[in-house]
C-alpha positions as CSV (number, residue, x, y, z in Angstrom):
1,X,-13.7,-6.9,-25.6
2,X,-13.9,-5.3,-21.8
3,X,-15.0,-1.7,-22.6
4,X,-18.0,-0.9,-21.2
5,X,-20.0,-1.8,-17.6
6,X,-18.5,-4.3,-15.8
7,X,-19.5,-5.9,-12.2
8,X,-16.1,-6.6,-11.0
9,X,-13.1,-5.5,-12.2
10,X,-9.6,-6.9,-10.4
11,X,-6.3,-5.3,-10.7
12,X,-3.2,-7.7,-10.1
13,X,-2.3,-11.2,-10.8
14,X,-0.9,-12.2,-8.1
15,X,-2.5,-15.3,-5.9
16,X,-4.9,-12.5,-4.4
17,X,-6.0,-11.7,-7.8
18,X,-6.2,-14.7,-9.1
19,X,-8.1,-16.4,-6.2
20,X,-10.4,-13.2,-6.0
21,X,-11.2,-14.1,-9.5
22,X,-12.0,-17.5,-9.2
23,X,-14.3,-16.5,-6.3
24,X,-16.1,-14.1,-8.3
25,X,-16.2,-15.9,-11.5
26,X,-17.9,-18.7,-9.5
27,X,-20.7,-16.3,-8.0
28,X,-21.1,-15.2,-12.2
29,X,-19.8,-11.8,-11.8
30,X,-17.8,-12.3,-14.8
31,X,-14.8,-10.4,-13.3
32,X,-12.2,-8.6,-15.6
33,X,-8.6,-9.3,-13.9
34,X,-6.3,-6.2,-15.6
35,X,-2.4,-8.8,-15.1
36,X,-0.2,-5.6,-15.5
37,X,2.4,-5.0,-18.2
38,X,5.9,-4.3,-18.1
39,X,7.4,-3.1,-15.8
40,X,4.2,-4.5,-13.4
41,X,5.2,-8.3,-14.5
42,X,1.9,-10.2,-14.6
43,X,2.1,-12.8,-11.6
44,X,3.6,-10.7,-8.7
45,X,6.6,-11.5,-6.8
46,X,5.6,-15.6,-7.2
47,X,7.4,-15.0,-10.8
48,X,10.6,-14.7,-9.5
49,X,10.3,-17.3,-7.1
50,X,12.1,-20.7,-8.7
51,X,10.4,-23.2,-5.9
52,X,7.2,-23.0,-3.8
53,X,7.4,-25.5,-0.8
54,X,5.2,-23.8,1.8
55,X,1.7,-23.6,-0.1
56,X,-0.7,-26.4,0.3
57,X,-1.6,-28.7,-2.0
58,X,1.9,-29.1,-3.8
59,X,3.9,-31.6,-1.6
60,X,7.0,-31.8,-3.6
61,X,7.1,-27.8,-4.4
62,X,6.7,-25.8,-7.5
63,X,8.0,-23.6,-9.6
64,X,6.0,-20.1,-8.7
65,X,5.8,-19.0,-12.8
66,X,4.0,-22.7,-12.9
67,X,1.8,-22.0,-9.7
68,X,0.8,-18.7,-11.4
69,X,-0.3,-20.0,-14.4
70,X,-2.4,-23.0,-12.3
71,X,-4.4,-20.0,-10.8
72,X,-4.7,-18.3,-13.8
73,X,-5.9,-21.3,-15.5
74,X,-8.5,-22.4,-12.7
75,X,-10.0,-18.6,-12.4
76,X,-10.6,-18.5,-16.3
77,X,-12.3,-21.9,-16.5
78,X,-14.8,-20.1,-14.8
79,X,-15.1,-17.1,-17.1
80,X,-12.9,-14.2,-15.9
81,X,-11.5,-12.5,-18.4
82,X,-7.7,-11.7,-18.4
83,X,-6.2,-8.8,-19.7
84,X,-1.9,-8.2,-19.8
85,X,-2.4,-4.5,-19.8
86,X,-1.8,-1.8,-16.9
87,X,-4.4,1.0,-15.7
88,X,-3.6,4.5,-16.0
89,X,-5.8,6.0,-14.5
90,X,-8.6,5.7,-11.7
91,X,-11.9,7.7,-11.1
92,X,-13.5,6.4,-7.7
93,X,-15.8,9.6,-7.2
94,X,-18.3,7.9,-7.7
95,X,-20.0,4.6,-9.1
96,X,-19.4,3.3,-11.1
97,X,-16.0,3.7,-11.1
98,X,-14.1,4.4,-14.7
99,X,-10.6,3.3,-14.9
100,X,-8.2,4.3,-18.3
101,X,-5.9,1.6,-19.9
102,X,-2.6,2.9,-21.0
103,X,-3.8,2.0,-24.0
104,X,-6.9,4.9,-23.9
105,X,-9.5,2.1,-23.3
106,X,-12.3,3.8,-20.9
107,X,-14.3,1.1,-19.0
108,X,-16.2,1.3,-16.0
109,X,-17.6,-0.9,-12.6
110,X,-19.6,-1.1,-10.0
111,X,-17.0,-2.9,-7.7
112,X,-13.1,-2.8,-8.0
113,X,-10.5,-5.1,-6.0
114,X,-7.3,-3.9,-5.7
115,X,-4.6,-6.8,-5.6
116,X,-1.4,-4.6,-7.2
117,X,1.0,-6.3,-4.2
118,X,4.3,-5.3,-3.4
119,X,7.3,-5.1,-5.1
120,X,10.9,-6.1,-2.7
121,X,13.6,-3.3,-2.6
122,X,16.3,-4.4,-3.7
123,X,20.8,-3.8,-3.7
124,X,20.7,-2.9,-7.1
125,X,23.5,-4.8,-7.9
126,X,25.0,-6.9,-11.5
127,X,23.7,-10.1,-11.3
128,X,20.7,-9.6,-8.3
129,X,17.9,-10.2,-10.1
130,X,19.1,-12.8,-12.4
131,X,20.1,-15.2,-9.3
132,X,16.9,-14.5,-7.7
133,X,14.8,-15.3,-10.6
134,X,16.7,-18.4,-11.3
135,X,16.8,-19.8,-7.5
136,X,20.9,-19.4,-7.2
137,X,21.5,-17.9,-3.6
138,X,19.8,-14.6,-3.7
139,X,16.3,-14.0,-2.0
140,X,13.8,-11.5,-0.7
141,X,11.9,-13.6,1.9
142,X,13.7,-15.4,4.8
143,X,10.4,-17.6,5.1
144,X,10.0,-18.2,1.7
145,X,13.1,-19.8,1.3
146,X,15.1,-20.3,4.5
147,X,14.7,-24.2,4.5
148,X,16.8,-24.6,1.0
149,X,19.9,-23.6,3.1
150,X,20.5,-25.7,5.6
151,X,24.1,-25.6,6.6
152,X,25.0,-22.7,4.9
153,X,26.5,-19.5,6.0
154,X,24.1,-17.1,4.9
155,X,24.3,-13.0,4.6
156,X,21.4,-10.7,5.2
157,X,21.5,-7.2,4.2
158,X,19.6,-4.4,5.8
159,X,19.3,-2.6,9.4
160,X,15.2,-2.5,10.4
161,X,13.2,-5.2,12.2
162,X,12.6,-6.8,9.2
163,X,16.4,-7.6,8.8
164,X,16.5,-8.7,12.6
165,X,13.5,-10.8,12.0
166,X,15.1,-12.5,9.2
167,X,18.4,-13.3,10.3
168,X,16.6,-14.5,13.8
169,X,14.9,-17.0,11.2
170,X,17.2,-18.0,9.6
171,X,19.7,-19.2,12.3
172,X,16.9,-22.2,12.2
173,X,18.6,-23.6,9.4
174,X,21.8,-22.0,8.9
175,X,25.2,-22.5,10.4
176,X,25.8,-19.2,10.5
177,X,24.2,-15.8,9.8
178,X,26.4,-12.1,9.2
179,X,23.8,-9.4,9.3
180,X,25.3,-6.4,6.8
181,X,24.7,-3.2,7.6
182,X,25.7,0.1,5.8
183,X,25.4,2.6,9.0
184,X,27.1,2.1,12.6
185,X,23.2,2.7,13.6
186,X,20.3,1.0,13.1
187,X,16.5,1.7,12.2
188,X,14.7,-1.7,14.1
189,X,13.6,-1.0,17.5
190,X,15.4,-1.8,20.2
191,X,13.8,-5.1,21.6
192,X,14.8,-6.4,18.0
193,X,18.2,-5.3,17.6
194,X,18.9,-6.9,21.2
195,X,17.5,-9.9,20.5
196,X,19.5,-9.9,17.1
197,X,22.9,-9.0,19.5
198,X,21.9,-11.8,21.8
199,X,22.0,-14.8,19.0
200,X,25.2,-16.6,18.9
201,X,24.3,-17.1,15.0
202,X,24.3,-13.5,14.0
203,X,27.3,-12.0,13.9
204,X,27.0,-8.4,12.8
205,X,29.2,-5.8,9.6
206,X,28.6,-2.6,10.0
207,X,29.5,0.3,8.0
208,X,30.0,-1.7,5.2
209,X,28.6,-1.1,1.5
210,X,27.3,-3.8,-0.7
211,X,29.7,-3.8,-3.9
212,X,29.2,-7.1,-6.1
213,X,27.6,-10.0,-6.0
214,X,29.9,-12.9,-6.4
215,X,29.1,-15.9,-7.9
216,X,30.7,-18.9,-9.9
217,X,29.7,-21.4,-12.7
218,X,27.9,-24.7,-11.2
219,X,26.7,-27.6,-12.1
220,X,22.8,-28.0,-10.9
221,X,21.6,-30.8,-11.6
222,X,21.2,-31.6,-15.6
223,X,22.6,-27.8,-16.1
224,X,25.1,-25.4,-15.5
225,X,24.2,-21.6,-14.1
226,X,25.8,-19.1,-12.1
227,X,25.5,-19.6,-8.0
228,X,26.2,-17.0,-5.6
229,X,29.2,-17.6,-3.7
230,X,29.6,-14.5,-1.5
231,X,29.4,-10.9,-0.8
232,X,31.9,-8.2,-1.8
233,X,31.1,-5.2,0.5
234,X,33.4,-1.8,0.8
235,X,34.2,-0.5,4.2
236,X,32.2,2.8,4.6
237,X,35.3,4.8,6.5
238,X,38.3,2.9,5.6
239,X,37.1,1.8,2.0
240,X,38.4,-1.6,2.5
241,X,37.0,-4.3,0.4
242,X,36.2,-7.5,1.7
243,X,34.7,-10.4,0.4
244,X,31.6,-12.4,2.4
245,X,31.7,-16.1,2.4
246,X,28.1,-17.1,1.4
247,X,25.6,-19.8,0.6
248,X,22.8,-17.5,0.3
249,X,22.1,-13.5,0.3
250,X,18.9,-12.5,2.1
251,X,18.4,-8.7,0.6
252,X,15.7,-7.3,3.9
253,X,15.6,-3.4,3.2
254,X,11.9,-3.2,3.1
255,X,9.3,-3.8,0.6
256,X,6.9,-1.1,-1.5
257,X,3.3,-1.5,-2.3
258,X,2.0,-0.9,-5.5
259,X,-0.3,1.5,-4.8
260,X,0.7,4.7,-6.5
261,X,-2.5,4.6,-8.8
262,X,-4.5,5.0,-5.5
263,X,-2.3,8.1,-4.0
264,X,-4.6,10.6,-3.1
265,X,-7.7,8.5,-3.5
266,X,-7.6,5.8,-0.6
267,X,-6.2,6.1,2.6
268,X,-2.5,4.2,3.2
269,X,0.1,3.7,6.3
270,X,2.7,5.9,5.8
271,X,4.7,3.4,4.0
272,X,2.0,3.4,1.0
273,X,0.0,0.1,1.8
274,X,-3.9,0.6,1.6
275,X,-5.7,0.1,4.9
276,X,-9.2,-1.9,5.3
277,X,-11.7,-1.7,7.9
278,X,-11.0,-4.3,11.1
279,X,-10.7,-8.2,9.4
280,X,-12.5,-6.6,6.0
281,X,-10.8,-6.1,2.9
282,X,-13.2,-2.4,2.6
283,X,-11.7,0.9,1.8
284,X,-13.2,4.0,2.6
285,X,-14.9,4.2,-0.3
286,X,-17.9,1.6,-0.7
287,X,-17.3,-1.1,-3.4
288,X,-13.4,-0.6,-3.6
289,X,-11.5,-4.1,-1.6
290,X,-7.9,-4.4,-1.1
291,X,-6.4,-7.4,-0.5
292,X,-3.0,-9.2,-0.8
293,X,0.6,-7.9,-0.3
294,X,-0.9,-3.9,-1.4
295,X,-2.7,-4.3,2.3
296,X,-0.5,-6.9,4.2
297,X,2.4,-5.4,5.4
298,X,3.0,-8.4,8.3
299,X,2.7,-11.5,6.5
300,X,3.5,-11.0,3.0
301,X,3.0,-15.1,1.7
302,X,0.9,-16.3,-1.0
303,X,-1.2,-18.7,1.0
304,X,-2.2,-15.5,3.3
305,X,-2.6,-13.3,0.4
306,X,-4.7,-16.1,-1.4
307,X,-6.8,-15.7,1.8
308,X,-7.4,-12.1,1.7
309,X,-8.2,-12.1,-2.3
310,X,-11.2,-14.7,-1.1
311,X,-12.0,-12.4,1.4
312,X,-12.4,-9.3,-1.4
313,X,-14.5,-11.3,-3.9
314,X,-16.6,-12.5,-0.9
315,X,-16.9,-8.4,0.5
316,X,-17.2,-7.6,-3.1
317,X,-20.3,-10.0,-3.9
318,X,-21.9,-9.0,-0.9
319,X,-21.7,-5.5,-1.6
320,X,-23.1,-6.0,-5.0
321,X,-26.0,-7.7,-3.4
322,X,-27.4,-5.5,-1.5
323,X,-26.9,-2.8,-4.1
């Protein structure tokens, strides 16, 4: 049972809560790690991700449920405590801090690392998240997985910098790259737009509405399951309806932190995520870290966000120290 005084307590699973976890179980602070519920799936975005190439240690990939439950695994055998329940609630007036389960459960702690990531906007459409969960041609990170399309022709949707950025990335692998946008303008500064323009690669839509994701039955190795196949967007003015060849759909119309629980409490950029002090992971308020994707609004990859969790339980056992 976790009511009562606690010396750590971490929110999120992701691979900054996890590895924040193992860093603190190590130093015997006997962290409580609060996974989330639904709709917060325990895990973070890593849970939707059906191979892992680009983290260390794993030279022939994994699956990123798998990799989730290795960190999980590795941060209990040292003691932490898991619990697949959301907070409520948040007191940080003063320590130790109180936090409210949805479930009524009080519990307080002298230290509390925030690792709630960041959750990918998405179209919205029939069939998006069941082809990204399942690895079939729909994405949310150009880096992430980029390399599995070599050769393809390969759509991304959205109009900032982080829509230029990714379709500038992904004419590494692919043979060709049609940026889709819904507005004859666009939001990503002008230095990226041009150097979008100037890529023989990228060929730009614009004006053009995101209808259906179109897939068909395929064979994928030992099974069958639906692969996307292309595009179907609707003409903004005209309202004609065309249908985009594709191997892969990269959806890049932002991302959102999880940090509604901290509205109001800690300071954020205006887009939500929490800020630290210089290469820390402190708040403003002494003995609250943030780390991972809720703080990282540049890199946004589990290795960095592993790196940042470290760096919480390292801040956070330091701080505990010397008070």
């Amino acid at each position: 049972m976790t009511t009562g005084q606690h010396q750590v307590v971490i929110i999120g699973s992701g691979p900054a809560g996890w590895t924040a976890a193992l860093y603190t179980a190590r130093a015997n602070l006997k962290p409580i790690v609060f996974e989330g519920a639904s709709p917060n799936l325990p895990g973070g975005q890593l849970m939707w991700t059906s191979e892992v190439e680009n983290f260390p240690g794993f030279p022939h990939g994994i699956k990123g449920p798998e990799m989730m439950a290795k960190f999980k695994e590795q941060a209990e055998r040292f003691g932490t405590v898991a619990r697949q329940e959301n907070i409520a609630t948040v007191d940080l007036s003063k320590r130790p801090f109180t936090l409210v389960t949805e479930s009524g459960e009080t519990l307080t702690t002298d230290s509390l690392i925030i690792a709630t990531g960041a959750t990918a906007k998405l179209l919205g459409l029939p069939k998006e998240m069941e082809l990204m969960s399942s690895g079939a041609g729909v994405s949310a990170c150009a880096t992430c997985d980029g390399a599995f399309y070599k050769g393809e022709e390969l759509v991304v949707v959205g109009g900032g910098d982080s829509a230029m950025e990714e379709a500038g990335f992904l004419t590494r692998f692919a043979s060709k790259v049609t940026l889709v946008h819904r507005r004859d303008t666009f939001r990503a500064s002008r230095i990226m737009l041009e150097r979008a323009q100037e890529n023989p690669k990228i060929h730009f839509m614009t004006n053009q509405i995101p209808l259906e994701i179109v897939s068909e039955r395929k064979k994928v190795g030992m099974f069958e399951k639906d692969w996307l196949t292309g595009l179907r967007v609707k003409h903004a003015i005209t309202g004609e309806e065309t249908v985009i060849p594709a191997g892969g759909l990269f959806v890049a119309i932002g991302h959102r932190p999880n940090t509604q629980l901290f509205t109001g409490l800690l300071d954020t950029d205006e887009t939500g995520y929490l800020i630290t002090e210089g290469r820390s992971t402190k708040t403003k308020i002494p003995g609250v870290f943030a780390c991972g994707d809720a703080q990282d609004s540049y890199y946004r990859q589990a290795i960095t966000a592993a790196g940042t969790g470290c760096m919480a339980a390292i801040d956070a056992e330091r701080f505990l120290a010397g008070h």
